[in-house]
C-alpha positions in Angstrom: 54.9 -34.0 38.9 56.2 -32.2 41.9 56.9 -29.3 40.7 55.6 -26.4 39.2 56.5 -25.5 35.9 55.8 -22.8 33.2 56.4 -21.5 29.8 57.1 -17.8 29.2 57.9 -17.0 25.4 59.7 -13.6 24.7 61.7 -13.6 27.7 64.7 -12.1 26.2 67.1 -9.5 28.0 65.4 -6.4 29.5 62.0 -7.8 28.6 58.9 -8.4 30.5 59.0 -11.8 29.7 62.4 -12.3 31.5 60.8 -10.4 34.3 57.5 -12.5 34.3 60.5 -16.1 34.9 62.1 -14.3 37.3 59.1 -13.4 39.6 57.7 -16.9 39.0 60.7 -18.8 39.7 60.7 -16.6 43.2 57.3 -18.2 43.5 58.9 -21.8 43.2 58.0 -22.6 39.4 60.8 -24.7 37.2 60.4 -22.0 34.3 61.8 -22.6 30.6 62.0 -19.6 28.3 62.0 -18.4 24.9 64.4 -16.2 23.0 64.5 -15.5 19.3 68.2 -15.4 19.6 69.9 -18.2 20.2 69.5 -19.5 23.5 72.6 -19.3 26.5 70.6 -20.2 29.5 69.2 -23.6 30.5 65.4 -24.2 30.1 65.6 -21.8 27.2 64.7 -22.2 23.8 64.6 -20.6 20.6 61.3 -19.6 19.4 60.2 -17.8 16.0 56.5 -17.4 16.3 56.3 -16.6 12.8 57.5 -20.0 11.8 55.4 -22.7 12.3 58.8 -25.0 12.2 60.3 -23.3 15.0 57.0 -23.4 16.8 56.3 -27.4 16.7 59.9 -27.7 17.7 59.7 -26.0 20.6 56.3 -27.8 21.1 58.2 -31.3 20.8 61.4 -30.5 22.9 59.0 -29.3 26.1 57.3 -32.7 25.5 60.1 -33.8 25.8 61.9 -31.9 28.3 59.0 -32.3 31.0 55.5 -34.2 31.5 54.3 -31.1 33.6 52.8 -28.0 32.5 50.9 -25.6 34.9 51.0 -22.2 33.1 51.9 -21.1 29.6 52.6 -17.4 29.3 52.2 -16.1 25.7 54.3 -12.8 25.6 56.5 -12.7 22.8 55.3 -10.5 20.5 56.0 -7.9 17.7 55.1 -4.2 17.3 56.1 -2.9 14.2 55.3 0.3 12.1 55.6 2.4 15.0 55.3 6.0 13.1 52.3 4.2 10.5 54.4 4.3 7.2 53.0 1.3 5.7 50.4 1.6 3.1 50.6 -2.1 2.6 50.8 -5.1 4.5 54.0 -7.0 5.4 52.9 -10.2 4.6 54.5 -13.7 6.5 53.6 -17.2 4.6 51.2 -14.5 2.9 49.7 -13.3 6.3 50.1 -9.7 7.5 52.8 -9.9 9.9 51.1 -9.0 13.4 48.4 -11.5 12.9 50.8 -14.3 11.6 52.8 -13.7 14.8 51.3 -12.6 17.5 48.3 -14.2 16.9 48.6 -17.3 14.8 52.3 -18.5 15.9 50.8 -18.0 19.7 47.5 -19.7 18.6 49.6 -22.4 17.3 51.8 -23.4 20.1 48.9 -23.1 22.5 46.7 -25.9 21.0 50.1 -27.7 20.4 50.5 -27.7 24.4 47.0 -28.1 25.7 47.2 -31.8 25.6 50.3 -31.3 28.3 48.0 -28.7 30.2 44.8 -30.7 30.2 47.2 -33.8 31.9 48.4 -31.6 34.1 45.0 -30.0 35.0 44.2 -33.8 35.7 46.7 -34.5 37.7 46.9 -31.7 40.0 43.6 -29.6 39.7 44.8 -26.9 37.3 46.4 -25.4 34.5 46.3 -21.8 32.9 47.3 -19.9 29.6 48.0 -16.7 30.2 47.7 -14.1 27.3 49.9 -11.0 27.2 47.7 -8.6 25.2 47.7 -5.1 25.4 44.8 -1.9 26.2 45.4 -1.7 21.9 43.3 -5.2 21.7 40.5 -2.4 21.6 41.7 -0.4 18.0 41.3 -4.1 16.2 38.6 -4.6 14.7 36.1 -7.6 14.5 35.6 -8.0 10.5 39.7 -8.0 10.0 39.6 -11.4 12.4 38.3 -13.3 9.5 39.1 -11.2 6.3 41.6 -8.2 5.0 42.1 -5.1 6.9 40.6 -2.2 4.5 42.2 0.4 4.2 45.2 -1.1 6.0 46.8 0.6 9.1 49.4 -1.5 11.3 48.2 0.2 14.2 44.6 -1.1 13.7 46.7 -4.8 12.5 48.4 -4.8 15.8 45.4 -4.2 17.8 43.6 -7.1 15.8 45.6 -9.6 16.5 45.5 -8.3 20.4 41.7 -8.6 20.0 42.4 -12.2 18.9 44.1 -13.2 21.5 41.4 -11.8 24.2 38.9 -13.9 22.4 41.2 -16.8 22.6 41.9 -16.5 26.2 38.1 -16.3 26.9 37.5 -19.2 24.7 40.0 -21.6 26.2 38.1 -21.6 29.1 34.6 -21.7 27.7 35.9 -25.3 25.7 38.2 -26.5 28.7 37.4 -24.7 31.9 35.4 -27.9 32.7 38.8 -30.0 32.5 40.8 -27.6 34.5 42.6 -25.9 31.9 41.9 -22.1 32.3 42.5 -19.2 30.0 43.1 -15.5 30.8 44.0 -12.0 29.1 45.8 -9.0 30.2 47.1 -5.7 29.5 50.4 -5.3 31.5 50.7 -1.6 31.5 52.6 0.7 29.9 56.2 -0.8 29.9 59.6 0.5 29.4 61.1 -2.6 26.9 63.6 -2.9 24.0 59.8 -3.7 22.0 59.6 -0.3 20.2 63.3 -0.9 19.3 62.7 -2.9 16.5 59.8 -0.9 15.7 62.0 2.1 14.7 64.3 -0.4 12.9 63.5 2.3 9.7 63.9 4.9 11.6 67.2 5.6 12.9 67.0 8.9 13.8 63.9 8.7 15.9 66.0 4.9 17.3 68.7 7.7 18.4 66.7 9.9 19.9 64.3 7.1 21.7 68.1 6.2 23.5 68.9 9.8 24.7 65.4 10.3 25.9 65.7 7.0 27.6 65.9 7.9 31.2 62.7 10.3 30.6 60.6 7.4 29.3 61.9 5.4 32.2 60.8 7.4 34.6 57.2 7.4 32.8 56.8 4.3 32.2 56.9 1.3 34.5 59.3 -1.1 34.7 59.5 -4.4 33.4 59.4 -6.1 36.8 55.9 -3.8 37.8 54.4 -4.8 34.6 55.0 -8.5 35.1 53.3 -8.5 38.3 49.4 -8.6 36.1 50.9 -11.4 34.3 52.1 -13.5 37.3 48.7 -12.7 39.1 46.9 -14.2 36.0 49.2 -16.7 36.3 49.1 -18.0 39.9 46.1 -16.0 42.2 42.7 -17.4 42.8 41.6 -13.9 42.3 42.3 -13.4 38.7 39.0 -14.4 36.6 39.0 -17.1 34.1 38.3 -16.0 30.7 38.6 -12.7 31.9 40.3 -9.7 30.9 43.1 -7.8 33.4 45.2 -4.5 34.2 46.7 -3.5 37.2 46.3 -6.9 38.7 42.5 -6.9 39.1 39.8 -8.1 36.6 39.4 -5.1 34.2 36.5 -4.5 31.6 38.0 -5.4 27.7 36.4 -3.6 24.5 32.8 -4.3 23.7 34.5 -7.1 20.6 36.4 -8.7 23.0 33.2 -10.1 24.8 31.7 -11.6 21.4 31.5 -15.0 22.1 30.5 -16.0 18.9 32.9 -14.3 16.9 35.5 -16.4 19.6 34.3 -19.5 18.7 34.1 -18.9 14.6 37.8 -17.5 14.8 38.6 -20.7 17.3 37.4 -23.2 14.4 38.9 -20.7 11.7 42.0 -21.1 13.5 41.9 -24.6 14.3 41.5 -25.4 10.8 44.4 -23.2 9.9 47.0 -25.0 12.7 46.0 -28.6 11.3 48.0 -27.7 8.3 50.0 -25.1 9.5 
């Protein structure tokens, strides 16, 4: 139990993830990873969020791999739809694909690990889940947590399961703040990643273009390693505000949904109910 250790999921090449390990490792953490390719690194596993498989496995190798836990970072995450072509749903295990990955595979692996974060909150005073959300958590909309989205928009679909996970964070530390095991939010800026890659998968003329104006976009966008710094201030400073909501490492103010505590705890149990048999 002597040292630190945390969990950053969608840490792949280029990614804010990978910068997130990198700036905690300078801070002395042990830090295993997750890729949805198949891992070459140490401490790295494979993780498809959309797969409750992949999910308990990873779950059951950390259990395995270490009897410490201080901080789970949940980053990975899809974007997808990027010019809003889809009239319909893309459905996962008959979930729309946003909410049945960022949201419920995240959801998932998070109450699979919080008996490893409530020993270590035991042991040593503290642990945290951090939530990588984004400034969209404000275009989802409440009635969508618990029901379809009508008329469907991925835009709005991504932003939902944003909302979700702000509710989640603030949750966490309503039910196990008193044990030591903390949650938080954040939006990390707006990032120069390979994430809008895949949304343009359809798209390969826009994909082309996205490449040649790459060194614009750079330049307006921050870089992986600035956004990660909200994330690794949620993940290690006493000045980061549990339950709370975060941009530009400080507290920040989240949509007026986000701060519904009773829709949190109905989508807690919803979701609860859902992992037990997911």
């Amino acid at each position: 139990m002597s040292t630190r250790t945390a969990l950053v999921t969608g840490a792949g090449t280029g990614s804010l993830g990978e910068a997130t390990a990198a700036q905690l490792r300078d801070l002395g953490f042990r830090v295993i990873t997750t890729t949805r390719s198949s891992p070459v690194a140490p401490d790295t596993h494979p993780l498809e969020l959309a797969s409750s498989a992949s999910v308990r496995a990873l779950a059951g190798w950390l259990g395995a791999a270490t009897d410490r836990l201080d901080v789970l970072v949940n980053n990975a995450g899809l974007h997808l739809d990027l010019r809003s072509k889809w009239s319909h749903p893309k459905l996962v295990d008959g979930r729309e694909i946003h909410w049945r990955t960022n949201y419920l595979g995240t959801a998932l692996l998070t109450r699979l690990l919080l008996p490893l974060l409530a020993s270590t909150a035991s042991s040593v005073g503290e642990a945290r889940v951090v939530n990588v959300v984004s400034k969209l958590h404000a275009r989802g909309r409440t009635e969508a947590l618990f029901g379809d989205l009508t008329p469907y928009d991925s835009w709005a679909a991504y932003g939902t399961s944003k909302l979700a996970l702000v509710l989640e964070a603030a949750e966490i530390e309503r039910r196990y703040g008193a044990e030591g095991v903390h949650g938080y939010s954040l939006h990390p800026g707006s990032v120069y990643t390979h994430v809008a890659d895949r949304g343009l998968e359809t798209a390969p003329v826009l994909g082309r273009l996205r490449k040649l104006a790459g060194p614009l976009e750079r330049r307006a966008l921050l870089t992986p390693q600035q956004g990660a710094r909200t994330t690794v201030f949620c993940a290690t400073s006493p000045a980061a505000v549990p339950g709370g909501y975060h941009a530009r490492s400080a507290p920040a103010e989240a949509s007026a949904d986000a701060g519904d505590a009773v829709v949190a705890a109905r989508l807690w149990d919803q979701t609860t109910a859902w992992a037990a048999t997911a």
